[in-house]
Every structure is written in structure tokens, then in C-alpha cells.
N, C-alpha and C positions, 0 to 999 in steps of 0.2 A: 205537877200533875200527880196525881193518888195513882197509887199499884194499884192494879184489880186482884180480885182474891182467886186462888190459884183453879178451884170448883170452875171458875167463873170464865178463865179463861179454854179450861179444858170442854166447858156447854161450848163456848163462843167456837172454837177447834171443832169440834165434834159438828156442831150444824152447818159451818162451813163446808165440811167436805160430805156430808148429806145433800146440803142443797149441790153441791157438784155432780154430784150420781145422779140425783131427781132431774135436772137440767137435762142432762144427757141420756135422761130414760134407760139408766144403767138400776137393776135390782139390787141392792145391795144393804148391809147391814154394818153400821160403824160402830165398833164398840174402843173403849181406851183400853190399854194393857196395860195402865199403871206404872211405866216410864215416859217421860216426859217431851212429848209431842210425837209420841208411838200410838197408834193406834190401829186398830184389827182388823179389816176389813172381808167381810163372807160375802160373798157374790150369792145371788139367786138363779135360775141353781146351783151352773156352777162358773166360775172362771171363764171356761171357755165358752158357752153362754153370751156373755158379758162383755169379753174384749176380745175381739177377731185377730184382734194383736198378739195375741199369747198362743203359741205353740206348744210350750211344754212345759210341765209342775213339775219342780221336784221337792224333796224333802231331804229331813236328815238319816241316814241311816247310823242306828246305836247297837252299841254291844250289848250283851245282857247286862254288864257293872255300868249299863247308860254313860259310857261315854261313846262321842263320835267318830265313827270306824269311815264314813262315806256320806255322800250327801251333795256337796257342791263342789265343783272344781274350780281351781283358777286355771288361767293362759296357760302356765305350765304343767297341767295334770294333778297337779297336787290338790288335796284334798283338804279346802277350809278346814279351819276351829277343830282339827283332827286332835284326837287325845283329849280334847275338851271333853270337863262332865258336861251331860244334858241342859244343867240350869244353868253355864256360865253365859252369863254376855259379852263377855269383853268391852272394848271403848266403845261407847256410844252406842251400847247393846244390839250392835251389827251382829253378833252371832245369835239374836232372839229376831230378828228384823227381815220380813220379807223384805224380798232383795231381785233385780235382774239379776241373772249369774250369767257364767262364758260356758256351764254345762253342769250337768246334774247326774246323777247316780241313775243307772238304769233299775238298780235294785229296788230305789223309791222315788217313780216315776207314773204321772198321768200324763198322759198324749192328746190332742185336738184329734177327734176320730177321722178327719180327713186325712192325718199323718198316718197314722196306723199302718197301713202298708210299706212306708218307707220304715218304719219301725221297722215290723217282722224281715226287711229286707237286711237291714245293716244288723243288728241283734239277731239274729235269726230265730226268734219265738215270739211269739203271739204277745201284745200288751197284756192281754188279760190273764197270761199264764206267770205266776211268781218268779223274778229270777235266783233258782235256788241251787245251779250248778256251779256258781261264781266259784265257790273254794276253791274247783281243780284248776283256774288260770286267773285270777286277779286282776292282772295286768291285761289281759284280750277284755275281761269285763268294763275294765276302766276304756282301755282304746276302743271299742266300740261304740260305751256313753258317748264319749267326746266325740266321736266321729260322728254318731246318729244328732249330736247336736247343733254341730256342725254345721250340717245338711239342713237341717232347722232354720238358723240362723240364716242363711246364704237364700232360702226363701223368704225371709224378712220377718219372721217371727221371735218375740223378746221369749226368752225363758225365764222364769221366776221358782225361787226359792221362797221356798213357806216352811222354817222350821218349826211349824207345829202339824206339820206332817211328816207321820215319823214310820217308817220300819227297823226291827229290833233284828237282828240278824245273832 
């Protein structure tokens, strides 16, 4: 059996998961990132839009020297790819790879606008206001993400990690 040529594979990939969006009358635009069987996907307009499934966006939150300060948590509160520069991927360039996560950084955070309220409840400030007091308690910043995501989760909503959503803190 002949290889097919690698272009060739990535078209084949690529309208695969097109015609999957199109089927399911999801807006969406698929582009490659240039690692191999990664590719980008932008919802029209947005995410939540798109999939009634998603609860909440996060991103990565970097230092000014662009490494990773916040962003995604595991089980244990600890903070992914922490210390990583910006551009590493690690194995299997899981740290460039939207991702579900078990909770995400309130610092770099969109919310489904029906959440919102439960937001401002557990955080207690408004989504659309910056969170820019983290310095004087770090630790109530992080318990709080995790608890407001929580609360997410336990209404059945996945949360996703999109490291190319980023605040520089």
C-alpha cells in the first residue's frame, strides 16, 4: 500500500472534521497549527455560541518574561506547565492543545452569560471587571477559581483550556 503525502493527509484531517461541524450546524473554522494532528478550531461567534456544553474558557495567564504564572489547574490546585516559557509544548504539545481542564484561572476567564451570576457570587466581582487585586491573596484567588469551577462542573458543564488565550499579568 503507498504512504499518502503528508499535505495530503492534513486536507483529508482537515475536511473531516469540517464536514463534522457542517453536519451538526455548528459555525466553525478549522485551521492546522502545524503539529501533527493538532489543529485550531474558532467557533463562530463564539464557543459558547456553539456548544451548550461549555461553561467556561480559560486561558493561560504569563508573566511579563512569558512564562506561565496561572492558567489551568489540576485535581490538586496546582498550576499546569507553571514555569514553562510561552512557546514550550511539552509531550505531545499538550501544553499548546486546547484541552478540558478540572479548572481554570479566574484571572483569564470567559463565562457562558447564564453563569455569570454564580460568578459574581463565588468571586465576588463582576466577569467583565479584570481580576487585578489577586496579588494581596493568591491563594483565595486560586480557591475561589476552583471552587467557582466547581460549581460549573457539578451543573454539567465541560470547561476548556485554549492556550492561545492569554493574559500577561
Amino acid at each position: 500500500m503507498a504512504s499518502r503525502e503528508p499535505d495530503a493527509d492534513i486536507a483529508a484531517e482537515k475536511a473531516a472534521l469540517e464536514d463534522y461541524f457542517r453536519v451538526r450546524s455548528i459555525r466553525a473554522v478549522v485551521s492546522y497549527t502545524g503539529r501533527k494532528g493538532i489543529y485550531r478550531i474558532r467557533y463562530n461567534p463564539n464557543i459558547f455560541a456553539c456548544r451548550s456544553d461549555v461553561g467556561i474558557l480559560g486561558g493561560r495567564v504569563l508573566s511579563r518574561t512569558h512564562k506561565v504564572v496561572g492558567g489551568m489547574f489540576d485535581s490538586q490546585g496546582r498550576v499546569m506547565y507553571e514555569g514553562w516559557d510561552e512557546a514550550e509544548g511539552g509531550p505531545m504539545s499538550r501544553a499548546l492543545t486546547v484541552q478540558n481542564a478540572f479548572a481554570v484561572d479566574a484571572r483569564c476567564m470567559q463565562v457562558r452569560p447564564d453563569l455569570r451570576g454564580l460568578y459574581e457570587e463565588i468571586v465576588e466581582k463582576p466577569e467583565s471587571e479584570p481580576y487585578t487585586d489577586w496579588r494581596k491573596d493568591p491563594q483565595e484567588l486560586r480557591r475561589r477559581s476552583i471552587l467557582f469551577c466547581a460549581r460549573v462542573r457539578e451543573l454539567g458543564y465541560l470547561i476548556v483550556w485554549d492556550p492561545s488565550y492569554i493574559t500577561v499579568v
